[in-house]
N, C-alpha and C positions, 0 to 999 in steps of 0.2 A: 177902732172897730176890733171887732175880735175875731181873731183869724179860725175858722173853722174848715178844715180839710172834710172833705166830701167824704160819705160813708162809700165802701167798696160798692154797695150797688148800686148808688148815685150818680150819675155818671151825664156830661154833655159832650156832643157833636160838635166837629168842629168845620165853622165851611170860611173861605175865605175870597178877596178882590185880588185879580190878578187881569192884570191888562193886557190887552190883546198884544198891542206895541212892546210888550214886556218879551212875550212867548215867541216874537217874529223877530224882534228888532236883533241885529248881526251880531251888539255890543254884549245880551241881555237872555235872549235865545237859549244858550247852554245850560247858563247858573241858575235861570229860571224852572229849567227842566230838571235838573240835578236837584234843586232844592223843593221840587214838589214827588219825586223818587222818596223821601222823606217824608210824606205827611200819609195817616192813616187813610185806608182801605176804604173808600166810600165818601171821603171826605168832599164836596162841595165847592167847586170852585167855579168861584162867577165872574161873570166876562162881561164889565160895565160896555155900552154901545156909546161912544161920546160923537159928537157931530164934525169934530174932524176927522175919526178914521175911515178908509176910504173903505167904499163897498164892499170888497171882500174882504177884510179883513179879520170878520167875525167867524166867515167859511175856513177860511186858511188856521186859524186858531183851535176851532174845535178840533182841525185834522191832525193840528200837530200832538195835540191833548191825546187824540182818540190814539196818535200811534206810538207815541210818547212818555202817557204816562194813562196807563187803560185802566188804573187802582181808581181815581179819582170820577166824581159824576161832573161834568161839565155842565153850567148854566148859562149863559146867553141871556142877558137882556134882550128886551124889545123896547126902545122910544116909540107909545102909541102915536105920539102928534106928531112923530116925524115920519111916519110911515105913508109913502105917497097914494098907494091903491090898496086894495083887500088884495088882488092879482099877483102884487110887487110883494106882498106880505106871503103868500103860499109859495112864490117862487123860492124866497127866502128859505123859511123852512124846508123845502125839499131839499134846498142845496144844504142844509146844515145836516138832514137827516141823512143826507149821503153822505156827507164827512163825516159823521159819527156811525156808519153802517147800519144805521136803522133803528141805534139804539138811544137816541136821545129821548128821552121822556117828563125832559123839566124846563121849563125856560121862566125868569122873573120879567114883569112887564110892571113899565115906567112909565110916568106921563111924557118925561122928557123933554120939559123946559130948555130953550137955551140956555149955556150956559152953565147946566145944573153939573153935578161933579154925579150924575147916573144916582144910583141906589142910596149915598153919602146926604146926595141933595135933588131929589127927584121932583120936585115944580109943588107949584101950587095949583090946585084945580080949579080954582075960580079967576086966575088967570088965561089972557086970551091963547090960543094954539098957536104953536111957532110958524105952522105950516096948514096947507091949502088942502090935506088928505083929509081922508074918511072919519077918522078917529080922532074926533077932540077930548075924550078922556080917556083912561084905563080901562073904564067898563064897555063902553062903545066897541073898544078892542074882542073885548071877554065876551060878549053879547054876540059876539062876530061869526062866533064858532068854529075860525079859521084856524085856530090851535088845537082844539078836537081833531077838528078832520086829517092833520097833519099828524095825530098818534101821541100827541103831547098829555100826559097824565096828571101832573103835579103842574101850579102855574105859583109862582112867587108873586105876593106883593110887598107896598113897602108899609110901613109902618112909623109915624110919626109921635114918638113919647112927649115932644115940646109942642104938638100944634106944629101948624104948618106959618109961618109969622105973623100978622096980625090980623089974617083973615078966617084962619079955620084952627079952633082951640084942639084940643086933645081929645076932646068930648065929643064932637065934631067927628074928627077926623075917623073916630071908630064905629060912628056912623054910617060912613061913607064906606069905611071897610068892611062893616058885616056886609052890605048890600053886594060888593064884588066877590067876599065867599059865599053869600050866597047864590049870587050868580054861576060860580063855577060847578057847586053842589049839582045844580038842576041842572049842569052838562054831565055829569058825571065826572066831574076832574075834581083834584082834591089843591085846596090851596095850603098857601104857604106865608107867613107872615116873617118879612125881616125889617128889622128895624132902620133906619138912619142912626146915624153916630151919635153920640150922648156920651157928655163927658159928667153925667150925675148918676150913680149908681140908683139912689132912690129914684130918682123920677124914670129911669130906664125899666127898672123893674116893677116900676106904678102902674106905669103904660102895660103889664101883661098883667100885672093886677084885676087893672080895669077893664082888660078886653074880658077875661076869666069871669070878673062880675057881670058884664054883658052877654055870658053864655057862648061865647067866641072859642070855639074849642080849639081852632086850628095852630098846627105847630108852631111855633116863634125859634125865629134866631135873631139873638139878643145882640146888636152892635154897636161892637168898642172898639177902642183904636187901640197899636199895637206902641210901643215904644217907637217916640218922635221928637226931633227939637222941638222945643215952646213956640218958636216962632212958625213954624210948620202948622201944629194945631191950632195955634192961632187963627194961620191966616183961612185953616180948610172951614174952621169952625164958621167964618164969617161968610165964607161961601156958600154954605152949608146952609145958614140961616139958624145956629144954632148957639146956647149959649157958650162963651167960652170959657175954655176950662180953666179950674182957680193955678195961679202961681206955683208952682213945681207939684203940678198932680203929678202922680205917677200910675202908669197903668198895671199896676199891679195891686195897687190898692181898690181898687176900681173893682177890679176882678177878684177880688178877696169875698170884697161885701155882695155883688152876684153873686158866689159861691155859697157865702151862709144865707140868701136868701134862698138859693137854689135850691140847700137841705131842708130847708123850711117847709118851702111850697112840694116837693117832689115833682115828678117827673109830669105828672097828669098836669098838674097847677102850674108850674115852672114854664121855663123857656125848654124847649128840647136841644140847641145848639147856640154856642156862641159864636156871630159873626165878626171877625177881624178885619178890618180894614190895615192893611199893611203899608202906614203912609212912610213910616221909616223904613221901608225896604222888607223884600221878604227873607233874606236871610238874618236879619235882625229881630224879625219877628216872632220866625221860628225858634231861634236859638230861647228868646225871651219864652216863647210857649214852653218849649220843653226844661229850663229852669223849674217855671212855676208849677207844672204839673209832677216833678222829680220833688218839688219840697211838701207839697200835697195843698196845693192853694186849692186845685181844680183836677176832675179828671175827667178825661178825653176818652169817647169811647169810638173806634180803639183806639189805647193810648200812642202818644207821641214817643214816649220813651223808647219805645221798642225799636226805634232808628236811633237810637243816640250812638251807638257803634259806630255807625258812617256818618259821624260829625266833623271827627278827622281833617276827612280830603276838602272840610269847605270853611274851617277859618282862617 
């Protein structure tokens, strides 16, 4: 492929997976705050819900975010089908809207399959619900209006470029997704579309192709995986339900050929942000981000480089 560096006014968002367990946990807490002091002004950082962590977990996380690191927008999942009451769902939100002081305004909502690795690998819908609550799919949720009334403005969904496995193809799946931004539209909330991991740059970028030909206008963050052992994306790939990636991909190549698609399509057409899944670690990701963005693969708006000064104190 041929490496094309983005024109200066070019430019993609960068938001990324940071786990709740990361931000609290005694071992991880520090380096994890320290290396998100580093990432650009506005940047995106989303907080998979997994069905082991314990009930607050997601509350104590945003507060650390919100007192921590107050550059970043903080996102929270919601696992729809795990969610027991509409009641238990509002309490939720108030408690996050008060760890964030009022100012949380985005959350991504999951079906949440057991099992699923969150956003990576978020269920299939025509699978039965894990759980005995109100919400057997995403929309059910969205329909609820219990994220309106909570002050929530932007709602993420996910986006599947492979089909969801042998039951709902791609063609499908973007089906089912206009009808949730449509649903949001007539609340007045504006959606968000991010993708599941994809270790094929054409079919990643087909998937917004396609949604584009379907008149899907809403934003995409496009995701890729950050620099990882083979055996890592292997095994997430499988998890994942997704194809795995060929023999020494590199993700940089990956991100080369988004980059010239990106110039292609521009900002309208394009993805607006690329989503990184940081399964090698976030300071390995990072480092690798502002690499490729310094040799001009991709550009970051605002760029990453502009902390390369304070890289220093953390290899």
């Amino acid at each position: 492929v041929q490496v094309v560096a983005l024109s200066p006014h070019v430019y993609m968002r960068l938001s990324l997976e940071v786990l709740p367990t990361k931000l609290l946990g005694s071992g991880t807490s520090s380096l994890t705050t320290s290396l998100l002091a580093l990432v650009p002004r506005g940047t995106r950082v989303y907080l998979p819900s997994l069905p082991g962590d314990a009930p607050a977990a997601m509350g104590a996380a945003l507060a650390h975010l919100h007192a921590s690191a107050p550059h970043v927008e903080p996102v929270p999942h919601i696992a729809a089908s795990r969610v027991p009451s509409e009641a238990e769902l509002l309490r939720r939100l108030d408690s996050w809207q008060e760890a964030c002081s009022n100012q949380l305004s985005e959350v991504l909502v999951v079906r949440g399959d057991e099992g699923a690795h969150d956003t990576a690998a978020h269920g299939n819908p025509a699978s039965p619900r894990p759980s005995g609550g109100p919400f057997a799919t995403t929309l059910d949720l969205l329909e609820s209006g219990a994220l309106a009334r909570r002050g929530v403005e932007t709602v993420g969904l996910c986006g599947h470029p492979e089909g969801i496995g042998a039951t709902v193809s791609t063609g499908e799946g973007i089906v089912h997704l206009k009808g949730k931004t449509a649903a949001l539209r007539r609340a007045g909330q504006q959606p968000r579309i991010v993708t599941q991991i994809c270790f094929d740059a054409e079919r990643a970028t087909g998937f917004v192709d396609a949604l584009r030909a379907a008149e899907e206008e809403a934003p995409v963050s496009l995701g890729l995986v950050g620099p990882a052992k083979a055996q890592l994306l292997q095994r997430m790939a499988l998890q994942c339900g997704v194809r795995p990636p060929p023999p020494a991909t590199e993700p940089s190549e990956l991100l080369e050929r988004v980059a010239v698609w990106q110039r292609l399509r521009g900002q309208r057409h394009g993805a607006e942000a690329i989503h990184i899944y940081p399964f090698g670690g976030l300071r390995t990701t990072l480092q690798w981000l502002l690499r490729v963005e310094g040799e001009g693969v991709i550009g970051l708006a605002p760029p990453l480089e502009a902390g390369a000064k304070l890289w220093a104190g953390h290899e």
